[in-house]
N, C-alpha and C positions, 0 to 999 in steps of 0.2 A: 820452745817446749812449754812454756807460759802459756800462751793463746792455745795449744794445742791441748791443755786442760783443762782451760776452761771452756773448751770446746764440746770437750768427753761429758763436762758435766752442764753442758745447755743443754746435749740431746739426751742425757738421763733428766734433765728437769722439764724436755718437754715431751718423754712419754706419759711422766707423774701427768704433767698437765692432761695428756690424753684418756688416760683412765679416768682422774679423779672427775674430768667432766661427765666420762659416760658414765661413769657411778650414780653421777649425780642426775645425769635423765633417766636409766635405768631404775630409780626407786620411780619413775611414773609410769617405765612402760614394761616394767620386770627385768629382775635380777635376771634374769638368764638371758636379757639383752646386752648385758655387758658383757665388752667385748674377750677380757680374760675369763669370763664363766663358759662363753658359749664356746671358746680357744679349748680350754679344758674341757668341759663334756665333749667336744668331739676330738680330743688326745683319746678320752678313757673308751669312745668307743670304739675307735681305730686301734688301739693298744692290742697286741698283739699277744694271745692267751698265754702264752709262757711269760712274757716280759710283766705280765698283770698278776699271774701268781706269783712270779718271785717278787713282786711288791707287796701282797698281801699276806706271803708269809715273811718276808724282811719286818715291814711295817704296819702289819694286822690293821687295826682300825682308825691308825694315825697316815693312811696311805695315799687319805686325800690332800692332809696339811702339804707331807711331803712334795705331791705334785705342784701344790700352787709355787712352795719353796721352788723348785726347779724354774716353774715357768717363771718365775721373778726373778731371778737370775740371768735366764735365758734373757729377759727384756732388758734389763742392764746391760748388758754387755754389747746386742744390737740396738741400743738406742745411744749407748758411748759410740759406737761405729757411726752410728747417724750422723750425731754431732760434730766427731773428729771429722769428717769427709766435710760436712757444709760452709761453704763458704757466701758469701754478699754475690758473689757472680756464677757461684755454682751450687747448684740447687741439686744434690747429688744425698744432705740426707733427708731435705723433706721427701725425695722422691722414695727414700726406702720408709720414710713411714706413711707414705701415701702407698706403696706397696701392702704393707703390713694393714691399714684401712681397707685397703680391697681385700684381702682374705679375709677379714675379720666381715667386715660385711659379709659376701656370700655364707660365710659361716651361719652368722646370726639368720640371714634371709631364710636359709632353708633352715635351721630350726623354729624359728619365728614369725615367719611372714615378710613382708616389705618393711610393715611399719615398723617392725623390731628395730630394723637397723638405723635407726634417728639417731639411738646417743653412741655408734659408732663415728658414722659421718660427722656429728659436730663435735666430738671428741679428737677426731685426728685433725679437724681442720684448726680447733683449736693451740694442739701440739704444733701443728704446724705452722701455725703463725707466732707461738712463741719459741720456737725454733731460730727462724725470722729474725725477728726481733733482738733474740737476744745474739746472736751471728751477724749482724751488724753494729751491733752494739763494742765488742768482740775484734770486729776488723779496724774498729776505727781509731783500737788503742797504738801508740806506736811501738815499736820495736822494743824491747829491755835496752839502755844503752850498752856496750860494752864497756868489760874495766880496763882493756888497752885503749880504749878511746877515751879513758879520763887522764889515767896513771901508764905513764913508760918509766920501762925498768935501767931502760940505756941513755936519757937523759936528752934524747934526741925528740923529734916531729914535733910533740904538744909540749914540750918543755923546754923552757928557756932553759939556757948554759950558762950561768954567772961566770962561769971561769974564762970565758975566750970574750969577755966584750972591747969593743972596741971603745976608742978613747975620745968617741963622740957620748960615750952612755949609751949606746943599742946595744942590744941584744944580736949578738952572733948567729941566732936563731932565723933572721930576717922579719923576725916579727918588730915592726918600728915603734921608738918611743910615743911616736903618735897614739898610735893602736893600744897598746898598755895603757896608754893615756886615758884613753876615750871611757877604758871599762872603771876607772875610778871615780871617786864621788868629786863633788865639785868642790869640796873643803880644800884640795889639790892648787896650788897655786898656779898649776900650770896649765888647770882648765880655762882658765881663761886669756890665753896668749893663743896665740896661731902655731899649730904644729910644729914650724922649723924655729921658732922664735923657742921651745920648751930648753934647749943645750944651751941658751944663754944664760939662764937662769942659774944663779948660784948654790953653791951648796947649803941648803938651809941646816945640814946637818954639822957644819961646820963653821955658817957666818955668825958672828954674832948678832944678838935678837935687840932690839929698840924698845926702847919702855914705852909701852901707850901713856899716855895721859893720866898723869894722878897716880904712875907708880914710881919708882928710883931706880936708874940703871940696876943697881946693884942687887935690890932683891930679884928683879929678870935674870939676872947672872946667875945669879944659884940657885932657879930653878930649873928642875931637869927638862930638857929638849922636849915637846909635842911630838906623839907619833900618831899617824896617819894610819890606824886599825884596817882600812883596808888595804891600804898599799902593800902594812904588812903583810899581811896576809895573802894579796897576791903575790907578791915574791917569796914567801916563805918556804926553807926549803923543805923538800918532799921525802918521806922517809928511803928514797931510795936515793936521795942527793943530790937529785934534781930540782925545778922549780916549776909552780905548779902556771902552768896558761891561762891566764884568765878569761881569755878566750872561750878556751875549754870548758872553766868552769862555768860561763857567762851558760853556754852552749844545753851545760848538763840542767844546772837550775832551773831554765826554761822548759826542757824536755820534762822533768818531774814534774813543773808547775802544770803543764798539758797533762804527764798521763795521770795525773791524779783526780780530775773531775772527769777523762771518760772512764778511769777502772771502775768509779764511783758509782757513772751511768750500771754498767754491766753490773757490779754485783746488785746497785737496784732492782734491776730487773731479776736477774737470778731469785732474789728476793720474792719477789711478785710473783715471777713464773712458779716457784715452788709453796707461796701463801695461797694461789689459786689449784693447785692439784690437792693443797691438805686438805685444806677448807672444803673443795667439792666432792673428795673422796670421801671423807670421812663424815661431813656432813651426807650425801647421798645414800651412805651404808645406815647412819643413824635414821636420817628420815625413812627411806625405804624399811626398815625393821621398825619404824613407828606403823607404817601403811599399812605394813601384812603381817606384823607377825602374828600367832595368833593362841600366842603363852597365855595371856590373859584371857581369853574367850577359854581355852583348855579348862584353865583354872578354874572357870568358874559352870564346867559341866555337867550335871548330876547322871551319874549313869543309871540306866534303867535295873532294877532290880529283875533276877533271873528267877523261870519259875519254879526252882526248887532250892533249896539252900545251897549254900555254897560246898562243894567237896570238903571235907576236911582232910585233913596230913595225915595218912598214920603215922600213928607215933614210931612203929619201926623201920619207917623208909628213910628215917635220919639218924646215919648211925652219933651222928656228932663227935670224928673226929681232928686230931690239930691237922692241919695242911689238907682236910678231904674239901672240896665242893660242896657248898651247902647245898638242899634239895632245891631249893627255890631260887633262881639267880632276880637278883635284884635290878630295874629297871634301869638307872645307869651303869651295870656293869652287864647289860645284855651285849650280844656283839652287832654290830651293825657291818654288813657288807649291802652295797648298795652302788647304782653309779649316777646319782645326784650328786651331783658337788656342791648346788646350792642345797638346801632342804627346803621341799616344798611348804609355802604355806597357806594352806587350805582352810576356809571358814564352813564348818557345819552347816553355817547358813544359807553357803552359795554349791554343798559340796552336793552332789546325785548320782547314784549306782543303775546304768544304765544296760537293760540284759537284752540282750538280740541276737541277732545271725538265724539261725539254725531253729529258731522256738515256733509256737503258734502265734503266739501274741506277745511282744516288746512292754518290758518293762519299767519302770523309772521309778526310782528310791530315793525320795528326801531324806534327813535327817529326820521331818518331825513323822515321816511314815514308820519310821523302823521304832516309833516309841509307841507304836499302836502293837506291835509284834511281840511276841514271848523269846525271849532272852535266855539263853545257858552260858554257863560257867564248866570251862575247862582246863584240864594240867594238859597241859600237850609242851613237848619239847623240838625245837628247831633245830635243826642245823643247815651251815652252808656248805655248800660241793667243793668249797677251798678249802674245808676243815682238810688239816695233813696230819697224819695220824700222829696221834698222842694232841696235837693241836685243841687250840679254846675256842674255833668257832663254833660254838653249837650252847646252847640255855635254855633254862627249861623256865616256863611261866603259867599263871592262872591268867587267861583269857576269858572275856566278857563277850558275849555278841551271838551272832542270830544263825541257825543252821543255813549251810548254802544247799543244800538237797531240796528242804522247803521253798526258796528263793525259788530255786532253778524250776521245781514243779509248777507253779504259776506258771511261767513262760511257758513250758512244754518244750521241752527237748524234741525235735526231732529223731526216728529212731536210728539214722544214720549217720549222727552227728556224735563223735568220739571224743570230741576235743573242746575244753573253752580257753578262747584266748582271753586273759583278762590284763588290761591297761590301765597303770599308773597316769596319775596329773599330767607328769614331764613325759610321758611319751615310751618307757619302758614296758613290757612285753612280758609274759609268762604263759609259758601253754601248758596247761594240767589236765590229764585225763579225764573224758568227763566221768569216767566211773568211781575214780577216787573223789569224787566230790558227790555223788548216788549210792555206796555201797553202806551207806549206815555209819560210817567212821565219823568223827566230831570233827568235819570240816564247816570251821564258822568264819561270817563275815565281823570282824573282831573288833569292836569300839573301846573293851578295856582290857588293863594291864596290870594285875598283882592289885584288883582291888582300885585303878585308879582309872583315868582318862589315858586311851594311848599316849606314848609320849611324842610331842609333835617327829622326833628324828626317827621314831618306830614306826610312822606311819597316821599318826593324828589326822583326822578322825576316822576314817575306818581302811583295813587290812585284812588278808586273808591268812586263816590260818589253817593248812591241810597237816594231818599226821601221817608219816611215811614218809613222805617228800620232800627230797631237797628244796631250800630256798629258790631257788634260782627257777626252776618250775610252778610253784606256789605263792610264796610267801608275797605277795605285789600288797607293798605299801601305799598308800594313798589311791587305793582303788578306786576306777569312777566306770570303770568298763566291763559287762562278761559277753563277750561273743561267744556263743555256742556256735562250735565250727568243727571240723576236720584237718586234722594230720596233714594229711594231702594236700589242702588248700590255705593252711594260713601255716607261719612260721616266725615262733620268737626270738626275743630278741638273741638268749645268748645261743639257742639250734640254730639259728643263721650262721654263728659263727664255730659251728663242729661240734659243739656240746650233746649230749643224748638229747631225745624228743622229753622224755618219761622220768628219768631221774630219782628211782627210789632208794630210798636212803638204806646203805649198806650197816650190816650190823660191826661195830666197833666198842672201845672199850681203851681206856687213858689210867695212865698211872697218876695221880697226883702228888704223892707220897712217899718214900723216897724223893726228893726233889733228885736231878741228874747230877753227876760229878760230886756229891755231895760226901764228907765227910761223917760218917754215921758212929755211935759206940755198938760195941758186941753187945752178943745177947739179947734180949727179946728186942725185936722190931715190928712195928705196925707198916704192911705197907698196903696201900688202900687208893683207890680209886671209881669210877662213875661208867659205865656202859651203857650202850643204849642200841636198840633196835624200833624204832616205832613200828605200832602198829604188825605187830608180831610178836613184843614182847622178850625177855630176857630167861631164860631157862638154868644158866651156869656161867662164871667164868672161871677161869685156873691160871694160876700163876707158875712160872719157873725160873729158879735160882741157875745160871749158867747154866750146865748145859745135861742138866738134872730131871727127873721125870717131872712132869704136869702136877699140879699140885691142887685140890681144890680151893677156893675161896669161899666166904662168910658171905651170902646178899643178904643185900637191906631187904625189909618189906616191900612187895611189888603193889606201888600206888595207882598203875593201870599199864597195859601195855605202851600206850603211847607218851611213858614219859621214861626218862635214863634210871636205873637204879645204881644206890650205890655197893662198892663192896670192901672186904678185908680181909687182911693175908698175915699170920701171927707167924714171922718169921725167926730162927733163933737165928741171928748174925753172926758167922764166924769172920775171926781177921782175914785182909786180904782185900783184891780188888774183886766184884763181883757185879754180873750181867742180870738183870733184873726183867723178863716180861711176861704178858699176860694177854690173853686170848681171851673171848665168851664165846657164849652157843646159843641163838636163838629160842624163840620159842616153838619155831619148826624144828629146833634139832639140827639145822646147819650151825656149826660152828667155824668163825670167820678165819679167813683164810692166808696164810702167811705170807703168800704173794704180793709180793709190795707192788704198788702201783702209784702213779701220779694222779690228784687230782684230775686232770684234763684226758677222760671225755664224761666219766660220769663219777669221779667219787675217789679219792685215797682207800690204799688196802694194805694191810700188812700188820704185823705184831708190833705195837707198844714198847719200847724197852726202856729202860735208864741205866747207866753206869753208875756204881759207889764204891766208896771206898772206908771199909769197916777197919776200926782199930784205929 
């Protein structure tokens, strides 16, 4: 059971080995050559659309942590199975992480090329040699002794029997006075006689003793008898009343003296195998976030100023209540849904917005081209197609950057071409109508955010922002591509997998106020909440107390169609437990519709509600 744990934890200490190596070549040939990055991004795109939103509404924008959690686990457990199987003559767990190397390559190959997969390959050969290593290390300790093979409880095998010896001085045991002999020191008077000669020998414990030289019989005499520490000791009886073999003990001593410089070996190694996974993991992740990150270039970017002054707030689009949504959501608490598990890092100075397909003539956009171009500032509000109603994916921001209408007319659209497909860094996909990005709406290619440098995890350095439209059709972060194309001929990422083509953003409306299940006092209550329809605009919303008529609500000031407004509902709270919700009505005049629906294919639909409990 011994060896069989330290077994479990060689092959958990040479997966560490296995990663921490390709971490550590992967900061030269990209994070998304390692081989748990590349594992994971193709989980998230195989991940099957229900199993992907009950993680995004379980665990909203903490959903990528949770994955890496999983797959670290999952690696534990089959790299404990690696090690437990491996033996010196049975190569049963390198073979399963020479399996695990072979998916992980092809993984990486087809995201990355051939060359991607280097700091896989010497990552698992890595693990696998310290596998190895330490598995022999491991086989060459001996067995645990047994404690019936030191101590018997019945005074029999390994232990002499005082009580039955014969009246030569043996041992009843058969073990001979020879033998006893031999494992005692040579202080032993009897080490020095020939075996059968030792029963001649008198009782020293009973002859009397001779004064050496220069002392008096007499002071000899009255001192006490010499005892012979180890003798005693070997005979000493044993708590079970026995006497212990010195045999035995000769036996065991030796065995401990052996396994105690090779357990030594093994934990060495252990030692080494798990100093060379920290060190290269965490050194790899360190140096690579020196190579590329690109916080500091951010930091230090001046955005271009836009050719009219910036919007200003009305002052009445904020009502400035407790528990309401402020108008402006702040850049770390925007929400990110995305399927980069690394985040891309892009330098403005190697980054290019590249327009083709469908045009007259192909475009190519530096960073330092777009500071030659006129610049707007817009309020536009995002949401994603995961938002489930009453849910926080969705934030509103001032956006900096250049109309894509403009962009696209250089090129010259084709007039047969409906569709651009535009491509992120890492290889995701957004197909957005081309008329929503032609119809005059403040669809910009976005360099800032609330006043700042996008933030590298929103998309640094440039993104697109359409009003109307879901994320997942628009919104492509780290844009470097716009094919002008066709419906018919090209297909994104998440309509490959059932999703709408088109995606426009349904009109909706969130209570934030009442918080749910919440204990409230009677009498007057503010309950207040944020709606939103882009690009159409907010016309009304109404609230209703259980199962009471519609009621109207208070809006904020409307700061433009394409951004959510807020509102408020001066309710008198009676005791009791009571059903709380609320609808809007666009600026068409539809008002949204009670039908509930699931996110998956184009959007959540349904009423708003909260449960409270007044008094």
């Amino acid at each position: 059971m011994a060896h069989l744990r330290l077994r479990v934890i060689a092959g958990i200490l040479a997966a560490a080995v296995i990663l921490g190596v390709a971490e550590l070549l992967a900061a030269f040939f990209g994070a998304d050559t390692a081989p748990l990055n590349a594992l994971g991004a193709t989980v998230v795109d195989h991940t099957p659309d229900a199993l992907r939103e009950w993680a995004i509404s379980t665990f909203g924008t903490s959903d990528k942590a949770v994955l890496y959690l999983i797959m670290g686990v999952v690696a534990v457990v089959v790299a404990g199975l690696a090690g437990a199987l491996e033996r010196t003559a049975v190569f049963a767990g390198s073979a399963m992480l020479g399996v695990f190397g072979l998916v992980a390559a092809v993984v990486v190959i087809g995201r990355g090329g051939v060359i991607a997969v280097v700091p896989t390959v010497i990552g698992v050969g890595a693990g696998i040699y310290a596998l190895r290593a330490l598995t022999r290390r491991i086989d060459d300790l001996p067995e645990p002794a047994r404690s019936s093979e030191i101590f018997s409880d019945t005074g029999t095998s390994d232990l002499a029997d005082t009580s039955d010896e014969t009246d030569t001085g043996e041992p009843a045991t058969g073990v001979s006075g020879a033998e006893m002999t031999a494992e005692l020191p040579n202080t032993d008077p009897a080490a020095a006689l020939p075996a059968d000669d030792t029963k001649k020998l008198p009782n020293t414990a009973d002859s009397p003793r001779v004064a050496p030289t220069g002392e008096s019989q007499h002071d000899v005499d009255k001192a006490p008898a010499p005892v012979a520490k180890d003798s005693n000791r070997a005979n000493a009886p044993s708590t079970s009343g026995g006497t212990r073999d010195p045999s035995t003990t000769a036996r065991t001593e030796n065995d401990s003296a052996s396994t105690l410089p090779a357990r030594r070996q093994v934990l060495r190694g252990m030692a080494i195998a798990g100093g060379v996974a920290a060190v290269a993991g965490i050194g790899g992740k360190l140096f690579g976030s020196l190579r590329t990150d690109v916080s500091g270039e951010r930091a230090a970017v001046r955005l271009p100023q836009p050719i009219a002054p910036p919007e200003p707030i009305l002052e009445g689009s904020e009502l400035r209540l407790p528990g309401l949504t402020p108008f402006l959501t702040p850049n770390d608490e925007f929400y990110r849904i995305d399927t980069a598990l690394v985040v891309p890092q892009v330098s403005k100075d190697s980054w290019s917005l590249r327009i083709h397909g469908m045009v007259d003539r192909e475009i190519v956009l530096t960073w330092d081209d777009l500071a030659n171009r006129a610049a707007v500032e817009r309020l536009v509000t995002l949401a994603c197609v995961s938002n489930e109603v009453g849910g926080d994916l969705i934030g509103n921001a001032r956006w900096l950057g250049y109309r894509l209408d403009e962009l696209l007319a250089e090129a010259g659209p084709h007039p047969d071409a409906d569709m651009v497909l535009s491509r992120s860094t890492d290889g995701w996909t957004a197909g957005t109508p081309l008329s929503a990005l032609t119809d005059g709406r403040d669809a910009i290619l976005a360099v800032g955010m609330n006043g700042e440098p996008l933030p590298v995890q929103h998309g640094y350095p440039a993104r697109l922002v359409v009003p109307g439209l879901y994320g997942y059709v628009s919104a492509t972060k780290w844009v470097t591509e716009l094919e002008v194309t066709r419906y018919d001929r090209a297909t994104a990422y998440w309509t490959r997998r059932g999703w709408s083509a088109q995606g426009p953003i349904k009109t909706g409306t969130r209570i934030d106020t009442p918080r749910p299940r919440r204990r409230i006092d009677k009498g007057h209550t503010m309950i207040a909440g944020i709606t939103w329809a882009q690009h159409r605009g907010i016309s009304g919303v109404e609230v209703q107390i259980d199962n009471a008529a519609w009621q109207p609500a208070r809006l904020a000031d409307e700061q433009s169609i394409d951004t959510w407004r807020q509102w408020v509902y001066e309710w008198d709270a009676t005791p009791g437990q009571h059903t709380i919700r609320a609808r809007a009505t666009d600026g068409t005049g539809e008002t949204q519709t009670a039908t509930r629906a699931d996110v998956i294919p184009d959007g959540a639909s349904g009423y708003p509600s909260v449960l409270v409990q007044v008094g």
